[in-house]
PQR file with spaces between the fields and no chain letter, atoms N, CA, C, O and H, PARSE charges and radii, in Angstrom:
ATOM       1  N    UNK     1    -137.501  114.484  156.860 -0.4000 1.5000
ATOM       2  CA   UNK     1    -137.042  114.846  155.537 -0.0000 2.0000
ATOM       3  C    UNK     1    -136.046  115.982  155.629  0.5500 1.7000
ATOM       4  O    UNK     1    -136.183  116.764  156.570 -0.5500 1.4000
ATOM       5  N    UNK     2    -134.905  116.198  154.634 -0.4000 1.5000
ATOM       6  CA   UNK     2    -134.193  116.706  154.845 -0.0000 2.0000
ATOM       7  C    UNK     2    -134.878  118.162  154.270  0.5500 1.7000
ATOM       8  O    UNK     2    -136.050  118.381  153.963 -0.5500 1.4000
ATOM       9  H    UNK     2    -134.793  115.563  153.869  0.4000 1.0000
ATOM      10  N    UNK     3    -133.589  119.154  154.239 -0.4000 1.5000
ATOM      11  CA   UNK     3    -134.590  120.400  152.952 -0.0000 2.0000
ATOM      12  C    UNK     3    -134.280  120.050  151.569  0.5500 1.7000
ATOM      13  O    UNK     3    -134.959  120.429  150.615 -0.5500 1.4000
ATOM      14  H    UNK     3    -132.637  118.976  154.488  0.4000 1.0000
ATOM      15  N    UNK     4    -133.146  119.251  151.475 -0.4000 1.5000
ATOM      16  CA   UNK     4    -132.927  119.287  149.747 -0.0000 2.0000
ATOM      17  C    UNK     4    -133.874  118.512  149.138  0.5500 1.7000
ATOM      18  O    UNK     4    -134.066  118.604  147.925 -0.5500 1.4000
ATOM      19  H    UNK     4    -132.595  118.943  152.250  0.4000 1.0000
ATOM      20  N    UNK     5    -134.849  117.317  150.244 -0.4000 1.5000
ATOM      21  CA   UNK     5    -135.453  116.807  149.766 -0.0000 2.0000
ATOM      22  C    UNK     5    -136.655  117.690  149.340  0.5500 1.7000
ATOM      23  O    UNK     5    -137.359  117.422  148.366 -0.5500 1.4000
ATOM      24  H    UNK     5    -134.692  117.242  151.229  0.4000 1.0000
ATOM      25  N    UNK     6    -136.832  118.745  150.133 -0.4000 1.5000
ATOM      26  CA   UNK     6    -138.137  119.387  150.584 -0.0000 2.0000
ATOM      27  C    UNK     6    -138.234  120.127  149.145  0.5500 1.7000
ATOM      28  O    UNK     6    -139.341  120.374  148.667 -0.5500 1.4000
ATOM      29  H    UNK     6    -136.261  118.962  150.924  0.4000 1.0000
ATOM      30  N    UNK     7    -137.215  120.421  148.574 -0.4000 1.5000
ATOM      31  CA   UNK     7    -136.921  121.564  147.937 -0.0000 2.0000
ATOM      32  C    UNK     7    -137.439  120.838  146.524  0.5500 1.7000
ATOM      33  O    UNK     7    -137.912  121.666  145.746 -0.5500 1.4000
ATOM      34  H    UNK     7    -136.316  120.220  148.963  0.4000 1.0000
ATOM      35  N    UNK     8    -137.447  119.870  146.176 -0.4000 1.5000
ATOM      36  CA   UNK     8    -137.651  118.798  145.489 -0.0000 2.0000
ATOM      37  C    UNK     8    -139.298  118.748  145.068  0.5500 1.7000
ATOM      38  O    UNK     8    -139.811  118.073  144.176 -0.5500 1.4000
ATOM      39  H    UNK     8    -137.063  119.197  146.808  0.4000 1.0000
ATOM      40  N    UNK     9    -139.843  119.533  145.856 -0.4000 1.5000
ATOM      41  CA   UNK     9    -141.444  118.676  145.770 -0.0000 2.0000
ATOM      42  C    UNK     9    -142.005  119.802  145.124  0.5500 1.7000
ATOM      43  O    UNK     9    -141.221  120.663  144.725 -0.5500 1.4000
ATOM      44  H    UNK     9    -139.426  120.081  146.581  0.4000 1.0000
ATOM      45  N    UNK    10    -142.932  119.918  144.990 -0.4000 1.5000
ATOM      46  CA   UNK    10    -143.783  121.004  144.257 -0.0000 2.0000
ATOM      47  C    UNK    10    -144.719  121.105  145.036  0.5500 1.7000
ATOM      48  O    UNK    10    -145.005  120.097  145.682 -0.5500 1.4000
ATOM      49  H    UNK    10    -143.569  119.218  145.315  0.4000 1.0000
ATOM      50  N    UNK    11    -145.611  122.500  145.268 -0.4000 1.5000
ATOM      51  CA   UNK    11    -146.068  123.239  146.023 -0.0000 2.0000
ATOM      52  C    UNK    11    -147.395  122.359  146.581  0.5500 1.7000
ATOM      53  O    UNK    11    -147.688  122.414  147.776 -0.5500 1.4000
ATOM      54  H    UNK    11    -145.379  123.319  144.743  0.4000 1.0000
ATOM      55  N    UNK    12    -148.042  121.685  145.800 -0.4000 1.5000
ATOM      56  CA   UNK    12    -149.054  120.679  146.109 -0.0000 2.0000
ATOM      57  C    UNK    12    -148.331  119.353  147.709  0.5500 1.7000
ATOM      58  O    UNK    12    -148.846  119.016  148.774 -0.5500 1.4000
ATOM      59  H    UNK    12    -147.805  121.641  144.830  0.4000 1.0000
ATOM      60  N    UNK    13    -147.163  119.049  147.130 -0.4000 1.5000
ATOM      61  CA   UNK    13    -146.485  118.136  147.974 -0.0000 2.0000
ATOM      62  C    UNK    13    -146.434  118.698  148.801  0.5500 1.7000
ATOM      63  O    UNK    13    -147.001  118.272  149.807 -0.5500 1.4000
ATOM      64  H    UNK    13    -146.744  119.323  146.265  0.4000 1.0000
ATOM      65  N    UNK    14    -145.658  120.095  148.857 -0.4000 1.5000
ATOM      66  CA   UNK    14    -145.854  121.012  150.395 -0.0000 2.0000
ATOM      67  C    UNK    14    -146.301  120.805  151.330  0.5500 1.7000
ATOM      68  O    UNK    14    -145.863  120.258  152.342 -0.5500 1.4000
ATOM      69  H    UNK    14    -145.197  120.441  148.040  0.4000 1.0000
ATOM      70  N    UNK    15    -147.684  121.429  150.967 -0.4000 1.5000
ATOM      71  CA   UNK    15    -149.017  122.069  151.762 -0.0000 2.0000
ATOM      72  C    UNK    15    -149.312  120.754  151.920  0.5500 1.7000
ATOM      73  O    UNK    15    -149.686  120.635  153.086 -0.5500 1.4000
ATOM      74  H    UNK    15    -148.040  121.874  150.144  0.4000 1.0000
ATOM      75  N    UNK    16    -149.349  119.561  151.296 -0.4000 1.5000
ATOM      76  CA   UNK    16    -149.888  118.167  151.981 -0.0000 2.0000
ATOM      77  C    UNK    16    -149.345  117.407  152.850  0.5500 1.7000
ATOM      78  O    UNK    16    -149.898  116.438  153.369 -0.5500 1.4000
ATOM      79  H    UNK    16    -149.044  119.658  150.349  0.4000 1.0000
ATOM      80  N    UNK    17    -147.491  118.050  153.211 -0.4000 1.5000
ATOM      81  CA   UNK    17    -146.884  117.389  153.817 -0.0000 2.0000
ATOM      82  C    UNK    17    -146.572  118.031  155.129  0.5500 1.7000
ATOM      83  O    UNK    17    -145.820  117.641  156.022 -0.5500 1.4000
ATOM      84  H    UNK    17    -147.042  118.837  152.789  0.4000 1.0000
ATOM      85  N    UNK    18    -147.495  119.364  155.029 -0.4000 1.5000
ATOM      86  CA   UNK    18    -147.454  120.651  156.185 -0.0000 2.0000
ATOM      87  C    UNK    18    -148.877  120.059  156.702  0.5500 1.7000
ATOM      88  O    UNK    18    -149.017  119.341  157.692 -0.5500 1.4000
ATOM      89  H    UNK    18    -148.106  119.680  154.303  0.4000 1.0000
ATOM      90  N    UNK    19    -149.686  120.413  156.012 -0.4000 1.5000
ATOM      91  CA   UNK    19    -151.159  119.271  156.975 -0.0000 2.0000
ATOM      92  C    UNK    19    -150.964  118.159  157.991  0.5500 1.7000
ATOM      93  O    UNK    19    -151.447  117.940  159.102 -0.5500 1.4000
ATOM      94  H    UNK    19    -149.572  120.996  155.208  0.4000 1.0000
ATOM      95  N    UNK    20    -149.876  117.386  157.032 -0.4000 1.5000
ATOM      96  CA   UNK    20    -149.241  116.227  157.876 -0.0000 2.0000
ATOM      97  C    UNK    20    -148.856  116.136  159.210  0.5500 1.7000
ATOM      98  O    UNK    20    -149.258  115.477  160.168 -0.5500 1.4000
ATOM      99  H    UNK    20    -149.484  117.564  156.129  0.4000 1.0000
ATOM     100  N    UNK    21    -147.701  117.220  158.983 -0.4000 1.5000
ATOM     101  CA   UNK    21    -147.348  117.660  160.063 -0.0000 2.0000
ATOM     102  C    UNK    21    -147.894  118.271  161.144  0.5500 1.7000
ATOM     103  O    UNK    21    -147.525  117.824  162.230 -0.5500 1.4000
ATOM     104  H    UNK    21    -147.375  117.756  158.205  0.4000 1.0000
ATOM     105  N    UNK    22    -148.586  119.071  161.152 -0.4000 1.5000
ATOM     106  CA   UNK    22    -149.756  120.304  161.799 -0.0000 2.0000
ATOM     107  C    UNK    22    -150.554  119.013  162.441  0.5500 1.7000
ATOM     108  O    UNK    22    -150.513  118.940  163.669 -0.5500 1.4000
ATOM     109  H    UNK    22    -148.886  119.434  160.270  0.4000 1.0000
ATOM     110  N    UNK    23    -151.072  118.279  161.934 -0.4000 1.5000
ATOM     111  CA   UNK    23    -151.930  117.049  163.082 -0.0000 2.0000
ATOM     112  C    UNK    23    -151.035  116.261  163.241  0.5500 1.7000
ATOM     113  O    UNK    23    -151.238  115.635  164.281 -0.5500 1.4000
ATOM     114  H    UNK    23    -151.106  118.338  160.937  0.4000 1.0000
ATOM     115  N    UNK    24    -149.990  115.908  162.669 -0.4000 1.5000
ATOM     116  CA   UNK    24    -149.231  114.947  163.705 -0.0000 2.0000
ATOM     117  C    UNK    24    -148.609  115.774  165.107  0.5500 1.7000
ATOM     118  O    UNK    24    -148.778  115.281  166.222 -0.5500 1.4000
ATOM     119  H    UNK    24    -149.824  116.417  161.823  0.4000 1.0000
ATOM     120  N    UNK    25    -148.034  116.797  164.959 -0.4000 1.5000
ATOM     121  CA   UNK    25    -147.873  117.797  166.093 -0.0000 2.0000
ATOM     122  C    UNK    25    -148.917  117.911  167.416  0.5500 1.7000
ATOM     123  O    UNK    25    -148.613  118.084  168.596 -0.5500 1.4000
ATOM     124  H    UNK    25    -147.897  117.198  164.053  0.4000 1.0000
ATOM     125  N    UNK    26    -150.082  117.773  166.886 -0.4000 1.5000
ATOM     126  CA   UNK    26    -150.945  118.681  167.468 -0.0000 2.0000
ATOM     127  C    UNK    26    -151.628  116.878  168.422  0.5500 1.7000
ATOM     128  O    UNK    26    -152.131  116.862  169.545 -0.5500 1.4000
ATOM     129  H    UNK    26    -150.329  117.632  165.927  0.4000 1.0000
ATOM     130  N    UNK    27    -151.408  115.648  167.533 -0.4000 1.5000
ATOM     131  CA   UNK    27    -151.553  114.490  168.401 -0.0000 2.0000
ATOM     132  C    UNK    27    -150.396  113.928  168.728  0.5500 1.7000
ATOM     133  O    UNK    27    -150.693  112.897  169.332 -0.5500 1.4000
ATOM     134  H    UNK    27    -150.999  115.662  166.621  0.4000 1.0000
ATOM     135  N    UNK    28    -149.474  114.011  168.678 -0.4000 1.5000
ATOM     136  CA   UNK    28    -147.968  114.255  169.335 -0.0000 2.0000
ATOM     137  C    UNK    28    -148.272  114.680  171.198  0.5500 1.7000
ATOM     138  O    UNK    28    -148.193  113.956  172.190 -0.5500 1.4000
ATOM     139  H    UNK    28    -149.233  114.849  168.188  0.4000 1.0000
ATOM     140  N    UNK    29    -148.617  116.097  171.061 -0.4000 1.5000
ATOM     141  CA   UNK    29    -148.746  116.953  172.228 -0.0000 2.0000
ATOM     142  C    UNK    29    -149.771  116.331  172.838  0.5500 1.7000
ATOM     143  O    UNK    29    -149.576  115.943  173.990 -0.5500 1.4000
ATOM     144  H    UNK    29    -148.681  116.685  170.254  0.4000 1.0000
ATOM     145  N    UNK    30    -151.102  116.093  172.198 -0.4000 1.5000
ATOM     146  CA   UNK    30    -151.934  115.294  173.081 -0.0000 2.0000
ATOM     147  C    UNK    30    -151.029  114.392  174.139  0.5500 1.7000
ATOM     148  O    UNK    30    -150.759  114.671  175.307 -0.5500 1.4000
ATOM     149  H    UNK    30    -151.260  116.408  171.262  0.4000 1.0000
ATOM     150  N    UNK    31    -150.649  113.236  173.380 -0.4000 1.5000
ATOM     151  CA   UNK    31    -149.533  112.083  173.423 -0.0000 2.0000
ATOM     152  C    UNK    31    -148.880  112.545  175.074  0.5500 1.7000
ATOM     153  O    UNK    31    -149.027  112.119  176.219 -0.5500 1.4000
ATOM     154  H    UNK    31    -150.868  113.009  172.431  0.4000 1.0000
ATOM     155  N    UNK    32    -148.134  113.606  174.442 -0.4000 1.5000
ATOM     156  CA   UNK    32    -146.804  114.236  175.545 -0.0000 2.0000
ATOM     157  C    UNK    32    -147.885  114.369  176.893  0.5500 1.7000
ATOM     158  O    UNK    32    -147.691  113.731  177.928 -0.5500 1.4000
ATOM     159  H    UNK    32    -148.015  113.953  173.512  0.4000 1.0000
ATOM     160  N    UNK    33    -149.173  115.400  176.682 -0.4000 1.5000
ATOM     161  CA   UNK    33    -150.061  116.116  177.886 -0.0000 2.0000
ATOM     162  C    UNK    33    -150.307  114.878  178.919  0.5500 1.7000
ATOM     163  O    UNK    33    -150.229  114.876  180.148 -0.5500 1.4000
ATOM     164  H    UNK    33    -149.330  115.918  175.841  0.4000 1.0000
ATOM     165  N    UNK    34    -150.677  113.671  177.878 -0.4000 1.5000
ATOM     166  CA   UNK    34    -151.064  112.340  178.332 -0.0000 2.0000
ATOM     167  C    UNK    34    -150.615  111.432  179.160  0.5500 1.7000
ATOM     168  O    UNK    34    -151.165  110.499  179.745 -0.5500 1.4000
ATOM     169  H    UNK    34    -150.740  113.672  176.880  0.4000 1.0000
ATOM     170  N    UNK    35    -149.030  112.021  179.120 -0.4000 1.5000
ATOM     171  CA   UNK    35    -148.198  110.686  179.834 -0.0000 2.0000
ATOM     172  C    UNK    35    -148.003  109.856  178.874  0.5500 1.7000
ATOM     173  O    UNK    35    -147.092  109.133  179.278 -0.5500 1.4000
ATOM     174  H    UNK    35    -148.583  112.779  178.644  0.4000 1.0000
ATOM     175  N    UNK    36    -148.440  109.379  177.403 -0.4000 1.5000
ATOM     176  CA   UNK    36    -148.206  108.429  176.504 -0.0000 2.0000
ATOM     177  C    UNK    36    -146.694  108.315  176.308  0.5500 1.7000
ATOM     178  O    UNK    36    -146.006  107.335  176.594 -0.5500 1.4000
ATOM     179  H    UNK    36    -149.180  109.966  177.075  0.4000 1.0000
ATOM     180  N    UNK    37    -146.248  109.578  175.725 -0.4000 1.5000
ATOM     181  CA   UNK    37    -145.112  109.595  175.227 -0.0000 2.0000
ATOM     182  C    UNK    37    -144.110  110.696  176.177  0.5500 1.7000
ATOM     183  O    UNK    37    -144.506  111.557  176.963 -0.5500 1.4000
ATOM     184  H    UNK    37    -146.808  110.373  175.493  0.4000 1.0000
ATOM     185  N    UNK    38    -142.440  110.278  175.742 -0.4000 1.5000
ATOM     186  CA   UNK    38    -141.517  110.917  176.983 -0.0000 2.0000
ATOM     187  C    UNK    38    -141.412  111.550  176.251  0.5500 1.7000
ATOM     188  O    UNK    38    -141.695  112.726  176.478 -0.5500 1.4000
ATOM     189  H    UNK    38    -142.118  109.579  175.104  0.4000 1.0000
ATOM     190  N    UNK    39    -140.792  111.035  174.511 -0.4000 1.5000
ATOM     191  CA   UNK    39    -139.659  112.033  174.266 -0.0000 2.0000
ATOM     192  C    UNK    39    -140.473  113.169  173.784  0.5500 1.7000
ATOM     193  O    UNK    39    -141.242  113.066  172.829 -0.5500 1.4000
ATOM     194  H    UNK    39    -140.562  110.079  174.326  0.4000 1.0000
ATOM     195  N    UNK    40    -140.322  114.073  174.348 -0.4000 1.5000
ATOM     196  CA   UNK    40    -140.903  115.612  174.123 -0.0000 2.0000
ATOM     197  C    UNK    40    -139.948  116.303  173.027  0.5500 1.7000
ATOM     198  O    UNK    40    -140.459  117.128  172.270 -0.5500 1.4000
ATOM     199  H    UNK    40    -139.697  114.157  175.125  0.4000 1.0000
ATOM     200  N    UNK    41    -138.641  116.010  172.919 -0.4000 1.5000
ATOM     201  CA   UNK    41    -137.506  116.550  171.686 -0.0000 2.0000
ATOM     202  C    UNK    41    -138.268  116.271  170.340  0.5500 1.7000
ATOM     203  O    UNK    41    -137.928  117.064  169.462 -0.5500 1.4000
ATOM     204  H    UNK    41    -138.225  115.340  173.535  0.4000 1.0000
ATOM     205  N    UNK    42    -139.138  115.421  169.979 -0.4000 1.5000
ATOM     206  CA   UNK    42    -140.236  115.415  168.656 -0.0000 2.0000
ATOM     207  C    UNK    42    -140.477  116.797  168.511  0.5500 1.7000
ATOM     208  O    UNK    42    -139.996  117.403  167.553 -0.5500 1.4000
ATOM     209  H    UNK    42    -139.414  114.777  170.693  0.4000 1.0000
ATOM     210  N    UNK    43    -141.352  117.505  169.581 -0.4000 1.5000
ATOM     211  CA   UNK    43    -141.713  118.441  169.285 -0.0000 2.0000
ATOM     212  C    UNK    43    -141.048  119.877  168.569  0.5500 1.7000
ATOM     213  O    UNK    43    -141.412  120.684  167.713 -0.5500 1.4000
ATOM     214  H    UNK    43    -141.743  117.012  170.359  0.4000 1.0000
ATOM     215  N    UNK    44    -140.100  119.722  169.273 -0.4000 1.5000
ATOM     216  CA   UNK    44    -139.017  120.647  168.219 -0.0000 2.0000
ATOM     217  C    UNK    44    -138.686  120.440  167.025  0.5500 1.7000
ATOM     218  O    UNK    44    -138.669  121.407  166.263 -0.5500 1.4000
ATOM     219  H    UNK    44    -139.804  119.067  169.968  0.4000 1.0000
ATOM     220  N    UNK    45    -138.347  119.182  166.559 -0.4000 1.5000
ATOM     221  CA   UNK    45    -137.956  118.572  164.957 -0.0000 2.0000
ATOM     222  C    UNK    45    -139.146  118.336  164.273  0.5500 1.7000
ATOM     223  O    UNK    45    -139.032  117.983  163.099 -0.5500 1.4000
ATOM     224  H    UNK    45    -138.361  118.397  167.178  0.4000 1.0000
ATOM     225  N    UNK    46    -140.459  118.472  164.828 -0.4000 1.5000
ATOM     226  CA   UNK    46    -141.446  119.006  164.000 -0.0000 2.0000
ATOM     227  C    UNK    46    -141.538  120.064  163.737  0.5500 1.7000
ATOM     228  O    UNK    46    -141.557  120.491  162.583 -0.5500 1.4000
ATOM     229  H    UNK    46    -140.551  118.759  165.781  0.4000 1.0000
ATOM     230  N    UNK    47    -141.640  120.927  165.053 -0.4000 1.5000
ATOM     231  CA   UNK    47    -142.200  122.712  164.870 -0.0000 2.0000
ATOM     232  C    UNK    47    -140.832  122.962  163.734  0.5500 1.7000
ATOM     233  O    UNK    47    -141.164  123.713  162.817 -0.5500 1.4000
ATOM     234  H    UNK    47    -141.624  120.579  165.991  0.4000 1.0000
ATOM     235  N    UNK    48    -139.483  122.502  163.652 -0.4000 1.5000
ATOM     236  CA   UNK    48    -138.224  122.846  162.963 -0.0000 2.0000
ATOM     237  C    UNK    48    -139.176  122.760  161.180  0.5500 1.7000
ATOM     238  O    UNK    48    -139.482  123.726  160.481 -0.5500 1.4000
ATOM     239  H    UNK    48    -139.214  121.892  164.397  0.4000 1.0000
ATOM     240  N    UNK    49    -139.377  121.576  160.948 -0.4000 1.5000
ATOM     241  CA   UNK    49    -139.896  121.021  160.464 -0.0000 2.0000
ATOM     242  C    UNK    49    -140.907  121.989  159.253  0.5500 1.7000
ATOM     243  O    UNK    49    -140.714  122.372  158.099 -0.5500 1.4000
ATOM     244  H    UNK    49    -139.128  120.792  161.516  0.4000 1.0000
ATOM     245  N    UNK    50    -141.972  122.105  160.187 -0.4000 1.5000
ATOM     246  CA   UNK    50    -143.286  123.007  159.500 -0.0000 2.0000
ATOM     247  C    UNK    50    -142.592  124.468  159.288  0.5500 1.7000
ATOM     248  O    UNK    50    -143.128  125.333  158.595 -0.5500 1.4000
ATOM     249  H    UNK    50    -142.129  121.794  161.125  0.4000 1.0000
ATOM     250  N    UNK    51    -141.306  124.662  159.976 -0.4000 1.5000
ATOM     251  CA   UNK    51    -141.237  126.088  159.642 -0.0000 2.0000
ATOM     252  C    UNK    51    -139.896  126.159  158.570  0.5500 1.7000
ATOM     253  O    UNK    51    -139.238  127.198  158.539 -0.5500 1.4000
ATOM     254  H    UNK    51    -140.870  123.959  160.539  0.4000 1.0000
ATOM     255  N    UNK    52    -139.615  125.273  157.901 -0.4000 1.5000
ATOM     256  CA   UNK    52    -138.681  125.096  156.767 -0.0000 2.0000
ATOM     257  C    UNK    52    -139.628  124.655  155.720  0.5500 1.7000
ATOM     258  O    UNK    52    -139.087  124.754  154.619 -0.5500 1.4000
ATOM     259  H    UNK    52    -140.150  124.429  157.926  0.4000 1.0000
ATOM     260  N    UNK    53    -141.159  124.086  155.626 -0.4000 1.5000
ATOM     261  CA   UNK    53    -142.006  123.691  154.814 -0.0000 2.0000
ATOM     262  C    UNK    53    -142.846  125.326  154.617  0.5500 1.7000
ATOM     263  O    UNK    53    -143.220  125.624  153.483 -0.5500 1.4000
ATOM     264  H    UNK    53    -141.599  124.005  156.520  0.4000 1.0000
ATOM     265  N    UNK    54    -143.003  125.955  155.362 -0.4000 1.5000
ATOM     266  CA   UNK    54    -143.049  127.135  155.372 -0.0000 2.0000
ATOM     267  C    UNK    54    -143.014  128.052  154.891  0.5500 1.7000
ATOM     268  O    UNK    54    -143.910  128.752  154.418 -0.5500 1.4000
ATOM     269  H    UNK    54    -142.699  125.713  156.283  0.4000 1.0000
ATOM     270  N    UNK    55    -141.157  128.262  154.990 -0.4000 1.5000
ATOM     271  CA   UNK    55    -140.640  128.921  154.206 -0.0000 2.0000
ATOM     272  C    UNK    55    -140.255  128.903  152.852  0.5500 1.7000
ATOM     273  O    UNK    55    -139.889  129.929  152.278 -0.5500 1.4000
ATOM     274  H    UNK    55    -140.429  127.693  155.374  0.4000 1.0000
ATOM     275  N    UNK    56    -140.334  127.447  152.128 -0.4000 1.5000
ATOM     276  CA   UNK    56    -139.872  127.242  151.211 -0.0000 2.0000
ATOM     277  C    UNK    56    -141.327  128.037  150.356  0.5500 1.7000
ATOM     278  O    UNK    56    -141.279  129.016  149.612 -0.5500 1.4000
ATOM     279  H    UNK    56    -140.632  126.614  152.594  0.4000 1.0000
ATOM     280  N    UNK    57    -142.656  127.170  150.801 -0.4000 1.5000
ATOM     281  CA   UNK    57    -143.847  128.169  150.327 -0.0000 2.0000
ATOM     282  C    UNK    57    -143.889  129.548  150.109  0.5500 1.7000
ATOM     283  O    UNK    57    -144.231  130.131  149.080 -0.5500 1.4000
ATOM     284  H    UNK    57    -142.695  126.374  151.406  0.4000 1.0000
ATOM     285  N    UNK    58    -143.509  130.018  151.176 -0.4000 1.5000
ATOM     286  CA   UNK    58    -143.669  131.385  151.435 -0.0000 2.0000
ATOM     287  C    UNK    58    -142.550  131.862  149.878  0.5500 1.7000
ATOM     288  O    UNK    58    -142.864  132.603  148.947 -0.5500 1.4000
ATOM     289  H    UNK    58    -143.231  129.545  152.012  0.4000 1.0000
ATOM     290  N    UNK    59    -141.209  131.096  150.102 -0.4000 1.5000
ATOM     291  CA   UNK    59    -139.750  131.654  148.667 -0.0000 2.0000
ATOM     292  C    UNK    59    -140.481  131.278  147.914  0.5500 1.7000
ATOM     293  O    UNK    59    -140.691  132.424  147.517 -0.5500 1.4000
ATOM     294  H    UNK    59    -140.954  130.494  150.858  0.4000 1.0000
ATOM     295  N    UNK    60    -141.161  130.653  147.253 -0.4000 1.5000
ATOM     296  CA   UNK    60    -141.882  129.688  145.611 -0.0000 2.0000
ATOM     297  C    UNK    60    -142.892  130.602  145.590  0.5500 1.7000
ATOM     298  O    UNK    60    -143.378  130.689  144.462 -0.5500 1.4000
ATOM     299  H    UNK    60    -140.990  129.722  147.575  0.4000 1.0000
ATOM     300  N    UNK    61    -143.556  131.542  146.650 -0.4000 1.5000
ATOM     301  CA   UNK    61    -144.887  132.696  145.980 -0.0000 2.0000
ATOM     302  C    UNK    61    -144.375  133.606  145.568  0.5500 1.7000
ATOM     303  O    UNK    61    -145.205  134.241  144.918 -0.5500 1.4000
ATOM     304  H    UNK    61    -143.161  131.471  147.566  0.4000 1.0000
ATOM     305  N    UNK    62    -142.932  134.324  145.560 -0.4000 1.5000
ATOM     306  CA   UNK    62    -142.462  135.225  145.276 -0.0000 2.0000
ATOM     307  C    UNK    62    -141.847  135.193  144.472  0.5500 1.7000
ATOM     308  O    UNK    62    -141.271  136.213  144.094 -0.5500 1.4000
ATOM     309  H    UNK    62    -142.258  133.808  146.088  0.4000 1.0000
């Protein structure tokens, strides 16, 4: 998702689409530890990812 999309959602959509992320990451890396999967570059355009879902939370509490 892009950010303009991100920017779009309301704070509920957020945090449900940061959960998302946070276990897909976290069985991603399993994946990678495993030998399953090569491309390891996921991992960056996620972590990119959760930390633009993040921030937008973090701008919308203030």
């Amino acid at each position: 998702m892009k950010v303009q999309e991100l920017r779009q959602l309301d704070a509920k959509k957020l945090n449900e689409k940061l959960k998302e992320l946070v276990r897909k990451l976290s069985v991603f890396r399993f994946h990678v530890k495993t030998g399953q999967e090569a491309n390891t570059a996921e991992i960056g355009k996620m972590r990119k990812q959760i930390a633009q879902i993040k921030t937008l939370l973090n701008n919308e509490s203030k």
